[in-house]
KOLDREN-757139 format. One record per residue (C-alpha): chain; residue in one letter; residue number from 1; x, y, z. Coordinates in Angstrom, 3 decimals, always signed. Example, Ala and Ser with C-alpha at 12.3 -4.5 7.8 and 13.67 -1.06 7.14 Angstrom:
2
+-------+------+------+----------+----------+----------+
| chain | resn | resi |       xx |       yy |       zz |
+-------+------+------+----------+----------+----------+
|     A |    A |    1 |  +12.300 |   -4.500 |   +7.800 |
|     A |    S |    2 |  +13.670 |   -1.060 |   +7.140 |
+-------+------+------+----------+----------+----------+
END
This chain:
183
+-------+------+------+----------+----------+----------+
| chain | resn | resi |       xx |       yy |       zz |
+-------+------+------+----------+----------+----------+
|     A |    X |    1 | -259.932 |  -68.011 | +173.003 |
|     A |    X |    2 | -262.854 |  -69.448 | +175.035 |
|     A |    X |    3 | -262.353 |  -70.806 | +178.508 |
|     A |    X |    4 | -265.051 |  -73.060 | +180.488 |
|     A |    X |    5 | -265.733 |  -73.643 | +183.696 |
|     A |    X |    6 | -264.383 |  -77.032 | +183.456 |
|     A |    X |    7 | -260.842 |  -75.487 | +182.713 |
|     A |    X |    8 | -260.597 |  -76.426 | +179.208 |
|     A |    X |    9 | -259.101 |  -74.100 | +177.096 |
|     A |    X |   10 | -259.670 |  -73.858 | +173.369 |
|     A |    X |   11 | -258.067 |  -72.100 | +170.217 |
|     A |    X |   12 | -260.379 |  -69.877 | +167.651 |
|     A |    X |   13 | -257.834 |  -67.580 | +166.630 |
|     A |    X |   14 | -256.563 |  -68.604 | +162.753 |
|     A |    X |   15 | -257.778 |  -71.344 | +161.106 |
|     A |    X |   16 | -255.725 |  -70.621 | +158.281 |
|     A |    X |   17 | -252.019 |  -71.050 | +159.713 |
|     A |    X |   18 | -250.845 |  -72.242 | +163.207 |
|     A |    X |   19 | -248.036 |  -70.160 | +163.991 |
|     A |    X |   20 | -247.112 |  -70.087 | +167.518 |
|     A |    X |   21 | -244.679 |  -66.792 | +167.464 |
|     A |    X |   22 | -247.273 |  -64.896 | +166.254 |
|     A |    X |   23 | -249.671 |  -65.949 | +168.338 |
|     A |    X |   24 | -251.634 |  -68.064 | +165.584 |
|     A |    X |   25 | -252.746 |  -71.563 | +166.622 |
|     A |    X |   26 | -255.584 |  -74.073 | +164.882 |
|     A |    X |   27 | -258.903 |  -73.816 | +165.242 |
|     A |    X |   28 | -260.743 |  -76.218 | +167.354 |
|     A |    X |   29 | -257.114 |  -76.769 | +169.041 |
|     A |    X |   30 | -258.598 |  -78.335 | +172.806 |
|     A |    X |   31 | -256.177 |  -78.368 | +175.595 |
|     A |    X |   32 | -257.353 |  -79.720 | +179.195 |
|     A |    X |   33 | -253.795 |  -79.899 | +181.147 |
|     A |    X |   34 | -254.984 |  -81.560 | +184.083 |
|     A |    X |   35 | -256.778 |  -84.202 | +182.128 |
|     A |    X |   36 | -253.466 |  -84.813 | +179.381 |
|     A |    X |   37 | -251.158 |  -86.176 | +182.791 |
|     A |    X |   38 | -250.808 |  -89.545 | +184.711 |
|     A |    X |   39 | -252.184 |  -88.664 | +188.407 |
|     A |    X |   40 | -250.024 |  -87.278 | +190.522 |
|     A |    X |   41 | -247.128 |  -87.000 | +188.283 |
|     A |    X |   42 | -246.015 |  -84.346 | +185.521 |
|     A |    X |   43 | -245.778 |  -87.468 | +182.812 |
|     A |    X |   44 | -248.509 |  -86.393 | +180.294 |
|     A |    X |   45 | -250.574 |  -89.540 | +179.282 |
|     A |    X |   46 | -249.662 |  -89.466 | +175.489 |
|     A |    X |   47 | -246.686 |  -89.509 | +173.296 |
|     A |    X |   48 | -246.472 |  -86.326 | +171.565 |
|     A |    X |   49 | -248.886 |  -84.183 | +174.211 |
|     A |    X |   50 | -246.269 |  -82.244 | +175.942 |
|     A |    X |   51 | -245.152 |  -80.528 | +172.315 |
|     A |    X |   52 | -248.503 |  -79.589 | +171.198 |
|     A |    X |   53 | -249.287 |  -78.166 | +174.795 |
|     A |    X |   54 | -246.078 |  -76.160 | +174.628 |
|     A |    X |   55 | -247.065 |  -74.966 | +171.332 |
|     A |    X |   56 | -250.169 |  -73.951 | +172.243 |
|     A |    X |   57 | -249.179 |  -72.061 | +175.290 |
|     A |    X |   58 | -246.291 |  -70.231 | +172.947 |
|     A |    X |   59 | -249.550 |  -69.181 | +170.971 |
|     A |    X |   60 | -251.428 |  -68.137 | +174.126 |
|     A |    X |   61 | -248.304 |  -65.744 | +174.960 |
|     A |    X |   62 | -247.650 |  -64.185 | +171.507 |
|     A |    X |   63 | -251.362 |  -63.506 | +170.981 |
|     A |    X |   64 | -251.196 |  -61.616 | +174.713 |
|     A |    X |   65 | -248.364 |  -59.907 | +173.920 |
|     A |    X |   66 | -250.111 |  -58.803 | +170.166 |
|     A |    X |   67 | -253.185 |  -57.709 | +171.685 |
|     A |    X |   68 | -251.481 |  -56.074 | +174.614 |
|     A |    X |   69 | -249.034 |  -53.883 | +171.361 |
|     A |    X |   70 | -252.120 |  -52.750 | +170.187 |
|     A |    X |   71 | -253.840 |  -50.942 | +172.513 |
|     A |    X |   72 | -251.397 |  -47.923 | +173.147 |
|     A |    X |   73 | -252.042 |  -45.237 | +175.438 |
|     A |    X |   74 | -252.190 |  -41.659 | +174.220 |
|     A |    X |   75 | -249.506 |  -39.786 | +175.205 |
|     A |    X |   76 | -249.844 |  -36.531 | +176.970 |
|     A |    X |   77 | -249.232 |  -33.284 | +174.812 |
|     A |    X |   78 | -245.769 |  -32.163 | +175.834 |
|     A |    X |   79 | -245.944 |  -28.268 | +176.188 |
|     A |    X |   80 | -242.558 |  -25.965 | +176.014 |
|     A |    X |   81 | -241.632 |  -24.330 | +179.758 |
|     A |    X |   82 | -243.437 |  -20.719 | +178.537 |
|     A |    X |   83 | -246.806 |  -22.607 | +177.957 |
|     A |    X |   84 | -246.299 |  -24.397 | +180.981 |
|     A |    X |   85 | -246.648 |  -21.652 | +183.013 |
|     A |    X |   86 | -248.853 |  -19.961 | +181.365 |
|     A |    X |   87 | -251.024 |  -22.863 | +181.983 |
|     A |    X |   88 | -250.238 |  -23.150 | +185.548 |
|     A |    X |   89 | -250.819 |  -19.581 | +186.057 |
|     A |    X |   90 | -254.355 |  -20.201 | +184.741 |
|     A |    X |   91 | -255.361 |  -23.337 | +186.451 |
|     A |    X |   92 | -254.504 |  -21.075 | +189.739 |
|     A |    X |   93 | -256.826 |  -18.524 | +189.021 |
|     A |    X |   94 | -259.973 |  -20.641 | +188.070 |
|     A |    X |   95 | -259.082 |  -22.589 | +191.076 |
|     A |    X |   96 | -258.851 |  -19.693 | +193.221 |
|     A |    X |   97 | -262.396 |  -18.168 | +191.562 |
|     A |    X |   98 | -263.615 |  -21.730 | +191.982 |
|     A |    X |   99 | -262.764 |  -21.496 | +195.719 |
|     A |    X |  100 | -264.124 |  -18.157 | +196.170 |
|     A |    X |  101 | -267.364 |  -19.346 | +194.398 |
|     A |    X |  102 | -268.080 |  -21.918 | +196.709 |
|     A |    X |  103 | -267.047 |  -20.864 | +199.903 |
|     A |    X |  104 | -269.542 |  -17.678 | +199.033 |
|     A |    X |  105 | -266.968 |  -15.318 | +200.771 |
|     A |    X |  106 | -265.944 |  -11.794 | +199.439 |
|     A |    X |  107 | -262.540 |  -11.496 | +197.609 |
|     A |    X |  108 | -259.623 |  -10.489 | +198.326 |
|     A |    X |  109 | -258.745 |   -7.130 | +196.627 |
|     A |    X |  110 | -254.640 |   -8.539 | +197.155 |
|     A |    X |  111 | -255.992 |  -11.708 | +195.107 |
|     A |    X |  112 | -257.775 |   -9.758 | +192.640 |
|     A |    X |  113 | -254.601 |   -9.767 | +190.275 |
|     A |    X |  114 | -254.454 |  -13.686 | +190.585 |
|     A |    X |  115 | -257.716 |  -13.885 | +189.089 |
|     A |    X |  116 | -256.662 |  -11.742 | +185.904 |
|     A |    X |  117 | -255.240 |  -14.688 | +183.948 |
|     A |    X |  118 | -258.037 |  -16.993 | +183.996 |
|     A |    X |  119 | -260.588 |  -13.879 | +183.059 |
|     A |    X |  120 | -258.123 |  -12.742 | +180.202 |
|     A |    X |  121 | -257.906 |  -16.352 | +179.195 |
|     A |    X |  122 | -261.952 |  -16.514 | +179.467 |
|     A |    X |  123 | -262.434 |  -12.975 | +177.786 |
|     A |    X |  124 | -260.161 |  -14.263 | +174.894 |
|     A |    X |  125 | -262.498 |  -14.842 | +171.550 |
|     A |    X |  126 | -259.832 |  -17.359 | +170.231 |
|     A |    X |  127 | -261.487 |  -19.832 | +167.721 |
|     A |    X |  128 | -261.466 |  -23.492 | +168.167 |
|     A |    X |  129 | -261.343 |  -26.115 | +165.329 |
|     A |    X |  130 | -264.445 |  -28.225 | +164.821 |
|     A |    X |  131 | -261.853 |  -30.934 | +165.929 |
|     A |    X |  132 | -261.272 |  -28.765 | +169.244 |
|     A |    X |  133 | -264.854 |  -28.304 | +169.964 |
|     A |    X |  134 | -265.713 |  -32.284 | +169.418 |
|     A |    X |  135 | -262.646 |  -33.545 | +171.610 |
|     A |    X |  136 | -263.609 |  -31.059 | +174.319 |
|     A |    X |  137 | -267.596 |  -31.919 | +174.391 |
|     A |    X |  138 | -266.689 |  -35.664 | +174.628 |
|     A |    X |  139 | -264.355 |  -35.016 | +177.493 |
|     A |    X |  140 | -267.815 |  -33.065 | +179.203 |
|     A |    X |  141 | -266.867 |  -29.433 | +178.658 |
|     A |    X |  142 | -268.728 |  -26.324 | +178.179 |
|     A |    X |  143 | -267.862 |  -24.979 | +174.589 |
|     A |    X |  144 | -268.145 |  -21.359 | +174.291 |
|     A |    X |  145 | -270.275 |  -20.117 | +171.238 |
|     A |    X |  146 | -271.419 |  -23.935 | +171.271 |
|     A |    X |  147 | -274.868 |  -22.467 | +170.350 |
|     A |    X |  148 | -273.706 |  -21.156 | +167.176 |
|     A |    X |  149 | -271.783 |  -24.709 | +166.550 |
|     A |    X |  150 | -274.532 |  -26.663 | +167.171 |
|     A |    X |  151 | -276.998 |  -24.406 | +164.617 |
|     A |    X |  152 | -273.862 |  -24.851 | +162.081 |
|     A |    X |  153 | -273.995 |  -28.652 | +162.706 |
|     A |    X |  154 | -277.997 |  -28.218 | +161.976 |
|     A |    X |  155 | -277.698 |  -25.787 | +158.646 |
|     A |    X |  156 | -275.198 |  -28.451 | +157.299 |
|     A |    X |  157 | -277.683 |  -31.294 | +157.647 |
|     A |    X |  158 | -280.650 |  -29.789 | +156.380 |
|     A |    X |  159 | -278.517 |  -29.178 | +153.323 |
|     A |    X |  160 | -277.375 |  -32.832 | +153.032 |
|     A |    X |  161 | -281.145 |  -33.449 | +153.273 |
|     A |    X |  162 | -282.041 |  -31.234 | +150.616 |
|     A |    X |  163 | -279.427 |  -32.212 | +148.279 |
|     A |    X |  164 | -280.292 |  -35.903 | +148.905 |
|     A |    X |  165 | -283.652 |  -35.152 | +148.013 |
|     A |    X |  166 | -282.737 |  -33.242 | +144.572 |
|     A |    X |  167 | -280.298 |  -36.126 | +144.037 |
|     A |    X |  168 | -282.726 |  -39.030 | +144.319 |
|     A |    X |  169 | -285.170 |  -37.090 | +141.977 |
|     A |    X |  170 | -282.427 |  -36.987 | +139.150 |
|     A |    X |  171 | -282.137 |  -39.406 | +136.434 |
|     A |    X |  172 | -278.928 |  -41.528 | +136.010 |
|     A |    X |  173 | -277.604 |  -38.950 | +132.967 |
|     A |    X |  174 | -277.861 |  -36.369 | +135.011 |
|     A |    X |  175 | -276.038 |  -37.844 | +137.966 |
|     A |    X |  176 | -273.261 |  -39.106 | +136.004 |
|     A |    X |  177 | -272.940 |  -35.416 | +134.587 |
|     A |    X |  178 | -273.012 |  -34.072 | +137.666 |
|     A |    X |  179 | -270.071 |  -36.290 | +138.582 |
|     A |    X |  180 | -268.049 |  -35.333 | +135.890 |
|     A |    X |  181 | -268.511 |  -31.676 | +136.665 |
|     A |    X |  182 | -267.379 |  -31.931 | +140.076 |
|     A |    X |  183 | -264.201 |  -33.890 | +139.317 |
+-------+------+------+----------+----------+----------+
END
């Protein structure tokens, strides 16, 4: 849809079809309301304008409401009442070790067992999935053992390289046989 200044509004959506329920109109379809009506009255100027205005705004809505079905919005993960609270319990002791960091003052031996979740949960050498790792880097974390990751990430391109390179030297026989082999 393109929209000028002027208030002129024109349809590039399908030039194929014109189907207003779907939000499919002509292309090159020009609409400039204001312009299409007598002055000071709601009598459009020609026979027939009212329809194809009314088409095109059925158009304008069914392509909104398209656009606006595609764009979901990820739901949060839904975690059973025991993980719940075990994630609560956590997020209260990195909190309170956050607070304790910053305001620089000595801990409280009676808050000392508040803190145990949080450096169990830290001390755990769980693995994450290369999945886990990615999703948690673009949301701006710290990976643990990202090192290590990253070096993995390196080893497995210097390898693409390498076989690239021993690839591109091979003749078209030997490709194709080393196709077959693989399959």
């Amino acid at each position: 849809m393109a929209f000028a200044p002027d208030g002129l509004i024109e349809g590039f959506y399908d030039p194929d079809a014109c189907n207003p329920e779907e939000g499919k109109f002509i292309m090159g379809l020009q609409f400039h309301p204001e312009r299409m009506r007598q002055d000071g009255t709601d009598m459009f100027d020609y026979p027939g304008c009212p329809r194809a205005y009314q088409e095109f705004v059925k158009a304008v809505i069914a392509y909104q409401k398209k656009l606006d079905s595609t764009t979901s919005v990820p739901r949060p993960l839904k975690l059973d009442q025991a993980m719940e609270k075990k994630r609560k319990v956590i997020i209260k002791s990195f909190s309170l070790a956050r607070n304790i960091y910053t305001t620089g003052q000595k801990m409280n031996p009676s808050k000392e067992s508040e803190l145990q979740p949080g450096a169990e949960f830290l001390e755990s050498n769980t693995a994450l999935s290369i999945e886990q790792e990615n999703r948690l880097k673009q949301m701006g974390a710290t990976v643990r053992n990202a090192g290590s990751y990253i070096e993995r990430l390196r080893m497995n391109e210097e390898r693409e390289k390498m076989a690239e390179n021993v690839m591109g030297k091979m003749s078209v026989e030997q490709l194709s046989d080393l196709l077959s082999s693989t399959i």
